[in-house]
Phi, psi and omega in degrees: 000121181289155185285197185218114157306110161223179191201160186263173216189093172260126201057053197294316182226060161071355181209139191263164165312167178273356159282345169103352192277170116260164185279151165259083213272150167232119184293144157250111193230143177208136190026067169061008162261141171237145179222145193249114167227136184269143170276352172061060191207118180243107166237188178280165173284331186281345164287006186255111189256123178284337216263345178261005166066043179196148154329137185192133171080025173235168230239349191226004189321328178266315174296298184336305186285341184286354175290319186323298166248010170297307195333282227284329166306314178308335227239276190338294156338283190285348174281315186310315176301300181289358176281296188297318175258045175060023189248126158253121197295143162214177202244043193246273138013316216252335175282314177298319181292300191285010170270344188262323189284301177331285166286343151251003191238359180306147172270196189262327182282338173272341168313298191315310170324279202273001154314306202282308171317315188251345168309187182217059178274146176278131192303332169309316195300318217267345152318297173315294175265007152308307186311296176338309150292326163301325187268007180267297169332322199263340157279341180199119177287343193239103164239103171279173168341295216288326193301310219303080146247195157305277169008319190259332158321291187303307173306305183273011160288296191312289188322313188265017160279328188272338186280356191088017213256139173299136184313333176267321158313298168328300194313291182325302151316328170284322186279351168246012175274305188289005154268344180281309158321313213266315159315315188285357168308288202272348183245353185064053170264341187241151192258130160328301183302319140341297252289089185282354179279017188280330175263359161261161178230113174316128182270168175220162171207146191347109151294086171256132168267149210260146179194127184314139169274169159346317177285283222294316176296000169259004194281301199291342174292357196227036189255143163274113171254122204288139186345301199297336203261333169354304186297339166317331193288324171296333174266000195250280181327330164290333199285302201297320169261028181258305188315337195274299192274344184084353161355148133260185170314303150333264188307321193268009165294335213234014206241166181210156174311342173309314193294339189260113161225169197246086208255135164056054186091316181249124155252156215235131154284100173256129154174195208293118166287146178276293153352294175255355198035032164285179184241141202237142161206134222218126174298071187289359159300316198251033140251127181073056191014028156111008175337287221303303185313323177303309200280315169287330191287014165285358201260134159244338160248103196287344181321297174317303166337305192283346182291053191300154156252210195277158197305272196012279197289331196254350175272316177322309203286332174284323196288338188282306168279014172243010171234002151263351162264010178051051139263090165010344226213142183291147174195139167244217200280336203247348157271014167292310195302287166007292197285000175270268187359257170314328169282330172287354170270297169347288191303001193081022173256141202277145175327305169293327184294327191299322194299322167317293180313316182263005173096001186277125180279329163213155213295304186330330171275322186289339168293341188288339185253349178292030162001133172245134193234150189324298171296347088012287194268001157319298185303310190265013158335303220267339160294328187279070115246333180273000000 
């Protein structure tokens, strides 16, 4: 009995995605025949080294290829069986086997993994439901299918209760275990009669959002940052002009000096939010007094300004610099916009104008950052007194 050759394959026919990716394949050759089973797994060509056949220069690059060759192992394994009992494998056989195997013995997380990897979800989305699976992981190293039940719902509803995780944080993970239910579904991993989110109902809760007061945003403005700490200034400067401007992460990631222009006198920012694709433009003289403006031009290379590292790693870096400005209070990279918000209303600025400023198609989200806080109400007492 002759062996089955195989080699991996990228771009097998020449054409990329509207991302710009290909698929990644694995050839089987036997007599002069070849048959192709996928990895479901899509990159670009410069993450691809043709002459060592793996993945490179990609953010998941070592799981990936370990996907890669468990595959393949895998592929080895059902030609080895029929090898033991004397059956010659064909490769006709081998495609029918690993198509039966495939669907019972995938586990759900790795199923989820190459889903996630290979859709065509805007990478915040697919970031979101990668954590979603790291914490399915850190909970149970083994889930197959048949566990998706209610039952396992409500245990990882407990599990993450017991972690401290907030009623919305919760939500937010159970709605993203239940797009993975739902593909798997939809891929026939699962029977539709299963379906375990028919009898739960994701809970929610009040929405709050975290944002600087007034005190606390002039703390970090007057904040020293000590030598040893130094590389920190860049994050406290990206941070404090998002606080100006109103930013996400996203948008202010994306920004190049093109976007700053100097019209009738005033300068102005202009570009795309990546998030909503309106195009936003924010008067930077008349916003904070002209703040956002202070802070770049310490920059001389604005490229760079813009040259964040990952969210993660910079809310680590805010929670280090919100206990050397002695604030009291948790905050990440995303309560700057929060805090352009709620001050510009503290400040008297009109509602539809903040909805303008941040980009919002409807004033209901934007009602959502008007907070009103002790000093708010103070402020307008004493305008009604005068």
């Amino acid at each position: 009995m002759h062996k089955i050759k195989y080699r991996i394959v990228y771009n097998r026919k020449k054409v990329l995605n509207k991302k710009g990716e290909a698929l990644i394949q694995i050839e089987a050759y036997l007599d002069k025949r070849k048959v192709y089973f996928s990895t479901h797994i899509y990159i670009s060509p410069e993450q691809w080294n043709t002459q060592k056949r793996i993945i490179q220069n990609h953010p998941h690059q070592e799981e990936l290829n370990r996907m890669i060759d468990e595959f393949i192992l895998k592929l080895q394994w059902k030609e080895l069986e029929y090898w033991k009992k004397n059956i010659p494998i064909t490769l006709a056989i081998l495609k029918s086997e690993i198509s039966k195997s495939h669907l019972s013995s995938e586990s759900f997380i790795t199923f989820g993994r190459k889903w996630v990897e290979s859709s065509s979800k805007k990478e915040s989305t697919k970031n979101n439901l990668k954590t979603t699976l790291n914490l399915l992981q850190t909970y149970t190293h083994s889930l197959n299918f048949s566990d998706i039940r209610y039952s396992f719902l409500l245990d990882f509803e407990h599990y993450l209760i017991k972690r401290h995780y907030a009623i919305n944080t919760i939500a937010k993970h159970m709605s993203h275990l239940k797009s993975l239910i739902n593909e798997a579904i939809k891929q026939g991993y699962l029977s539709p009669e299963d379906y375990p989110f028919r009898n739960y109902r994701v809970k929610t809760g009040p929405t709050r959002h975290s944002y600087l007061l007034p005190e606390e945003l002039a703390a970090l403005e007057k904040l020293t940052i000590p030598a040893q700490w130094n590389h920190l200034s860049h994050t406290l400067d990206a941070f404090l002009f998002c606080c100006y401007t109103g930013l996400r992460y996203s948008d202010f990631k994306q920004l190049t000096p093109k976007n700053f222009i100097f019209l009738n006198g005033d300068h102005w920012l202009i570009f795309r939010s990546i998030k909503t694709k309106e195009e936003i433009k924010l008067p930077l003289n008349l916003l904070f007094h002209g703040k956002a403006l202070l802070i770049i031009k310490k920059y001389k290379n604005k490229e760079s300004f813009f040259k964040l590292r990952p969210n993660p790693t910079i809310n680590k870096e805010l929670i280090r610099l919100g206990k050397m400005a002695h604030i009291n209070k948790h905050f990440s990279f995303h309560t700057a916009r929060h805090t352009n918000a709620t001050l510009l209303i503290y400040n008297g600025v009109q509602i539809t104008t903040v909805q303008k400023l941040l980009g919002h198609r409807n004033i209901k989200t934007t009602q959502q950052y008007s907070s009103i806080f002790p000093e708010m109400i103070v402020k307008d007492l004493k305008r009604w007194q005068k």
